[in-house]
N, C-alpha and C positions, 0 to 999 in steps of 0.2 A: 401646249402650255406646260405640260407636266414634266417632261422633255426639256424643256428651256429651263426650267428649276432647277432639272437634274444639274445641266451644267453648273447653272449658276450656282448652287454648292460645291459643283468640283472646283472650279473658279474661286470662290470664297477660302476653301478649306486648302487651297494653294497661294492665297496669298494670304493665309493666317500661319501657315508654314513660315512663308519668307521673313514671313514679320520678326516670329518667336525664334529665327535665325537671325536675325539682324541684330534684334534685342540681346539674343546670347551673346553673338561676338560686338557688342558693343559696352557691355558688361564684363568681357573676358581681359576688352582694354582698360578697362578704370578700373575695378577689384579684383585681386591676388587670393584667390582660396586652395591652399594644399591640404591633401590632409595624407595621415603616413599609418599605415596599417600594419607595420609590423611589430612584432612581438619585443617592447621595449623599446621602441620608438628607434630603433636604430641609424633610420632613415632622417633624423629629426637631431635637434643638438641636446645633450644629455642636460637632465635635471641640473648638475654641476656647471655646466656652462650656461644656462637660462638662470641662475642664482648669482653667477660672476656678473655677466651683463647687467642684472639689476640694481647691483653696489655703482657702477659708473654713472654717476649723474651726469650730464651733458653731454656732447657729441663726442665722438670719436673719428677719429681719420685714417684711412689705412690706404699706404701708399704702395704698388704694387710695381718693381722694377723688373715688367715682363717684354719681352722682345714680341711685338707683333707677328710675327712671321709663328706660323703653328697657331697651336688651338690652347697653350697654356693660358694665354688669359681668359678663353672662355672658360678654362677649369677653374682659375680665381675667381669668377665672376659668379660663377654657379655655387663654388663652394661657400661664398660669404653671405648668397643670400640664403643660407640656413642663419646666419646672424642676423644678417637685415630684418630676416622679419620678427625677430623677438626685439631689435632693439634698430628703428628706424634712422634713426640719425646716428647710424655709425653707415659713414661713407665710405666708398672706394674710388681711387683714382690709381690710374696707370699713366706711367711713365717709360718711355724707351730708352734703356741705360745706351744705345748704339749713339745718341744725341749725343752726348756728352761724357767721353768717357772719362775725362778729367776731375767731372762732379762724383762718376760713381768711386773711382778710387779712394778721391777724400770719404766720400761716404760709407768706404769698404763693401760695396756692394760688388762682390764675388761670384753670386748663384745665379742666375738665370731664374727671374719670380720671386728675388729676396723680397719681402716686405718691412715697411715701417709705419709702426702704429704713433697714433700722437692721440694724446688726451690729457688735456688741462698742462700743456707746455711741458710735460712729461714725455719720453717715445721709449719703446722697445725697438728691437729689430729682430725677425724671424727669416731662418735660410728653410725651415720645414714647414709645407702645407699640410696640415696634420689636426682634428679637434683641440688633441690632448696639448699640442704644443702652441697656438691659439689659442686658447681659453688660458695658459699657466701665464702667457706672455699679455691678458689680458687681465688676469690677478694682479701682475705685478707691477701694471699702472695704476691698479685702484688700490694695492699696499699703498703708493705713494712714496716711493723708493727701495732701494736695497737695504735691507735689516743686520745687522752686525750680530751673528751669535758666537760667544767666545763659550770654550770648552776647554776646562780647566784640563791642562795635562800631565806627566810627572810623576805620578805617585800611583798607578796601576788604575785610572778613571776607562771607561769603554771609550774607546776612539772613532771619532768623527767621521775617520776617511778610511778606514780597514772595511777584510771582507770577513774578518775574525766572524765564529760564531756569538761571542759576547760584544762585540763590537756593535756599534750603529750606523755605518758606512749607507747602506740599502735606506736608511730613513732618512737619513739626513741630505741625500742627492735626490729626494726626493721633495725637500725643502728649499734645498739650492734651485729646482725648478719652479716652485712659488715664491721667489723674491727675498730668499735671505741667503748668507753666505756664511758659510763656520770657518771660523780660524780659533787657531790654538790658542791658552792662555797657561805658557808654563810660568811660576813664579820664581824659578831658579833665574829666569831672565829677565822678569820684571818685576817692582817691589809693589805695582797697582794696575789696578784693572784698568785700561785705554778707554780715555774718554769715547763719546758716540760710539760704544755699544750698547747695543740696545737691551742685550740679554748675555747675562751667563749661564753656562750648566753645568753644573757639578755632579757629574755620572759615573755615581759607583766607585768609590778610591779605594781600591786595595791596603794602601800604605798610608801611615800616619800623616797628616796633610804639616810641615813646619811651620813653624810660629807666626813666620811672615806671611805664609800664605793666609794662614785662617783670619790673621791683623786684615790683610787684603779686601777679605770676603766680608767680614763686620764693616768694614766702612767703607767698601761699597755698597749694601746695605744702608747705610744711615744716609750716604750721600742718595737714595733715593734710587738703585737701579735693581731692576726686575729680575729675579731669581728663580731654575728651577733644580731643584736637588733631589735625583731619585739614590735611593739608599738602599742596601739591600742588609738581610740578615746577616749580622756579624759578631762574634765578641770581642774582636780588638777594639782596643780602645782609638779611634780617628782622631782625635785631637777636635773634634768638631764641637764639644761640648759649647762654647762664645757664639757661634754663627747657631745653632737650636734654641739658648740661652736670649739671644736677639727677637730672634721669630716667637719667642715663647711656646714651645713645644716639646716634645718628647718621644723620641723612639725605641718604642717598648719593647725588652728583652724577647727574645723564646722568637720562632717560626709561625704563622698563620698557615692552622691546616684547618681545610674543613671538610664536616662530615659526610655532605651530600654531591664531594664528588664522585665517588661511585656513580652513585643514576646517571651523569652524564657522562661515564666512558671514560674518566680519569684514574687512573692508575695509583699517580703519587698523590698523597693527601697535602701534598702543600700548594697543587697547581688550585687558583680561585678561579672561579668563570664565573663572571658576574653579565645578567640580559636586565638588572636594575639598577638606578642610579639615583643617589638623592639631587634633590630639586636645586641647581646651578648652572650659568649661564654655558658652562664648559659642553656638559649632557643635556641640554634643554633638547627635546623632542631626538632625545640619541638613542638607539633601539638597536644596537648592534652589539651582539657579544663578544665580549673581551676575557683575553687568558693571561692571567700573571702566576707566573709559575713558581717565585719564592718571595714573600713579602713579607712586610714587619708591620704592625701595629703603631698606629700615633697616637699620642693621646696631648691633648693641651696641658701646660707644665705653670703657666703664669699669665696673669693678666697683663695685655697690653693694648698699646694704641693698631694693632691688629684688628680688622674684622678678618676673622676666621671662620670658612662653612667647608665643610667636609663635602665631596664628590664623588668617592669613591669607599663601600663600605662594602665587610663582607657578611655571609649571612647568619644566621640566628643558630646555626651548628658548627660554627667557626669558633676556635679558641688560639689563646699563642701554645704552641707546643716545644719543651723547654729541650726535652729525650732527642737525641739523634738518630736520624729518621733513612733509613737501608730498603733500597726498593727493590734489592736482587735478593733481600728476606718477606717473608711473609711480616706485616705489620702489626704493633701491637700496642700504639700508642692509643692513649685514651684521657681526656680530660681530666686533670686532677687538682682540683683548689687548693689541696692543702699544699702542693710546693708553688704554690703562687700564681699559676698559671688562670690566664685570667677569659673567660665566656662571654662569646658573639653576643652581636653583632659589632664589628671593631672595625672604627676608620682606619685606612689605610693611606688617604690622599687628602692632603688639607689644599686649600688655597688662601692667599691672606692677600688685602690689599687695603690700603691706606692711601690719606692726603701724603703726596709724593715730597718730601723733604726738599727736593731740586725745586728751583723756580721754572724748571724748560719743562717741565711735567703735571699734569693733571694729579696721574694717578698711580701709585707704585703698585708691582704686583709681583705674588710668589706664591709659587708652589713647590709643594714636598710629596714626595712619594716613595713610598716603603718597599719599592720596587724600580731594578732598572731593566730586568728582564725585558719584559714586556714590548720593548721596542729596539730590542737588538734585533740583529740581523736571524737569530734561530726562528724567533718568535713574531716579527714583523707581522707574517703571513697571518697569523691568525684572528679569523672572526674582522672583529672592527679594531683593533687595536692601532693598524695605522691611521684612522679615518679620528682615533679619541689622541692619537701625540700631536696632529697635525694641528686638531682644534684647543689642546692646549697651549701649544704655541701661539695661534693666533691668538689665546683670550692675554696673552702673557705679553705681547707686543702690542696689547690695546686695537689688534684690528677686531673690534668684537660686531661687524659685518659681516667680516668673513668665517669666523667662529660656525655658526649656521651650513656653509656649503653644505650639500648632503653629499654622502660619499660615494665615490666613484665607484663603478663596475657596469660589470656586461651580462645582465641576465640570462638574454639568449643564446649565452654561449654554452649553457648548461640545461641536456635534455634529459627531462626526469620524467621514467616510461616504466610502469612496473612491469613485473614478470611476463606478465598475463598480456598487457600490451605487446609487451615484447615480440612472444610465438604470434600473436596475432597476426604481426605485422612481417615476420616472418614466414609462416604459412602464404599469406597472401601474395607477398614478393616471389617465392621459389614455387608452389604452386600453383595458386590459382588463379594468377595472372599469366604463366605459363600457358597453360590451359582454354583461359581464354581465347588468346592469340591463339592458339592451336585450331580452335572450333573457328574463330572467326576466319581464318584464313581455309580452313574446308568448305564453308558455308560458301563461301568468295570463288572459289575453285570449284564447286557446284553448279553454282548458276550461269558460271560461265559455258560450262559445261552442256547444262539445259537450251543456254542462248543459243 
């Protein structure tokens, strides 16, 4: 009897096996669980693109023109379901461009695996299987079309498409990839700003802006379209006085230097590095530090039909400094009230926005900034500075969705090991790993030996 139990457990405890096998792969076919262990999720689709996906309300379609022959569509197939599973109703279908080459022509379908996405009667089309190029090409159907930015040019402003060090060529191809497009606005050729743009920017004008231009900018302005004006330290006179005069504002004499940067490593006292922001939609949860390295003081000039909130402030050892400032001398500037000079904390970056004059408009919107450094091509790289031009743009074209992305990068691509880590790991690599293998292959060569 006791014997027959026996079995009868082996028996049990092998078809309670099969069971919790059947069980698993019958679970394997109805729910999908991954999970992705590496360091920043690399394996996984970045915070950035799990933030785009959530701005598209409804389905999406992505049409995949892959030749069956090879294994490219099982690499599209694999590669979208990192989207699939953040956002379910974004489909894939495949098509054989060899069907129909007639269709793909009109279609300009050139690559082998080109895709096209459709959402809400909207499509892009993609030649690169790439996150970064996927997620831009999937921004720029929930923008909800191509964005018009004009960039006043003529009179020494930083230029759109250069690789100049004052230039902004690197930011703004980096905009043309999230669904806007710069073109020039010189006024020596036009007497008004072209309907359906969506934004002008007036960046930094060296040279006095003529009469017709600045007429231009005031009523564009009144007719209701969105403006962003960075400005840098100057004492010529710009002729800008009617378009600050509009906004009700004012750019305060003298340079913003401040005192505390020393402690972080700054050399020249005019560079701010600001890791705080006052409370606006611009910086809302923005925790990235940003370098502007010459700016000017704003201060509001007149009351108007403006709501104005400041976003950008510097800190409480910041003053304008009036003295001209030589950084190949030792420094000797020091705050002084009696020649006017006026004591932090001082905005730097207004935003103003208003019931939009235009009837095609909700909302008008502008900003000014006491700086254009900042997002030139020198200074791009630094901190968060492109993650803060990007978000003001978007709050600037009312995508204030996209305002939010959080900004891009690659954590794991940077290994931070101290010293002491370091020889550790050294040691162990060039010795004692050596060593091992040494002993272990005697030990092996021993017993062979003894056998």
């Amino acid at each position: 009897m006791t014997r027959f139990f026996r079995h009868l457990n082996g028996w049990l405890l092998a078809l309670a096996l099969l069971l919790a096998a059947g069980a698993a792969g019958y679970l394997t076919t109805r729910y999908d669980h991954v999970a992705d262990w590496t360091y920043g999720g690399r394996a996984s689709l970045s915070a950035e693109s799990r933030a785009v996906l959530a701005t598209l309300k409804g389905p999406v379609e992505i049409v995949s023109y892959a030749n069956p022959q090879g294994d490219l569509r099982n690499t599209v197939a694999n590669f979208m379901q990192r989207y699939q599973r953040v956002k379910p109703d974004l489909t894939l279908r495949f098509v054989d461009p060899q069907q129909d080459p007639a269709a793909m022509r009109e279609l300009g379908i050139t690559v082998d695996g080109a895709l096209i996405l459709h959402y809400q009667g909207r499509e892009q089309r993609l030649d690169e299987l790439s996150e970064r190029s996927l997620t831009n090409a999937l921004e720029r159907l929930a923008r909800g079309g191509e964005r018009i930015v004009a960039f006043v040019s003529g009179d020494g402003e930083r230029r759109p498409n250069e690789k100049g060090n004052a230039d902004l060529g690197m930011f703004v191809a980096q905009l043309e990839g999230r669904g806007m497009r710069a073109v020039p606005l010189n006024f020596a050729q036009v007497t008004a700003v072209p309907q359906h743009t969506d934004l002008v920017v007036l960046a930094s004008p060296e040279l006095a802006l003529p009469e017709g231009a600045v007429k231009a900018l005031t009523d564009y302005l009144a007719n209701g379209g969105n403006l962003l004006w960075l400005s840098d330290p100057t004492n010529d006179d710009l002729h800008l006085e009617p378009l600050a005069n509009a906004l009700g504002i004012r750019i305060l004499p003298g340079v913003l230097v401040d005192g505390q940067g020393a402690a972080l490593g700054l050399k020249d006292p005019r560079m701010l590095a600001l890791g705080d922001y006052p409370k606006h939609a611009i910086t809302r949860n923005f925790t990235l530090t940003t370098l502007f390295p010459q700016a000017s003081a704003l201060a509001l000039a007149a009351r108007t039909d403006w709501q104005v909130a400041p976003f950008l402030r510097s800190s409480a050892q910041s003053w304008t400094e009036f003295k001209p400032i030589d950084n190949e001398q030792a420094s000797t500037i020091a705050y002084d009230a009696s020649a006017g000079e006026l004591k932090g904390p001082l905005d730097f970056g207004f935003s103003l926005s208003r019931l939009s004059p235009s009837p095609d408009k909700a909302e008008q919107r502008v900003v000014v900034i006491g700086d254009g450094d900042f997002l030139s091509n020198t200074f791009l790289g630094n901190g968060g500075n492109r993650a803060l031009g990007e978000r003001i743009f978007d709050w600037l074209l009312g995508d204030d969705a996209l305002v939010q992305l959080p900004p891009r990068g690659a954590p794991d691509r940077i290994l931070q090991i101290s010293q002491a880590q370091l020889s550790t790991a050294t040691l162990g690599f060039l010795v004692v790993l050596p060593l091992l293998l040494l002993a272990l292959g005697g030990w092996i060569a021993w017993r062979r030996r003894r056998a």
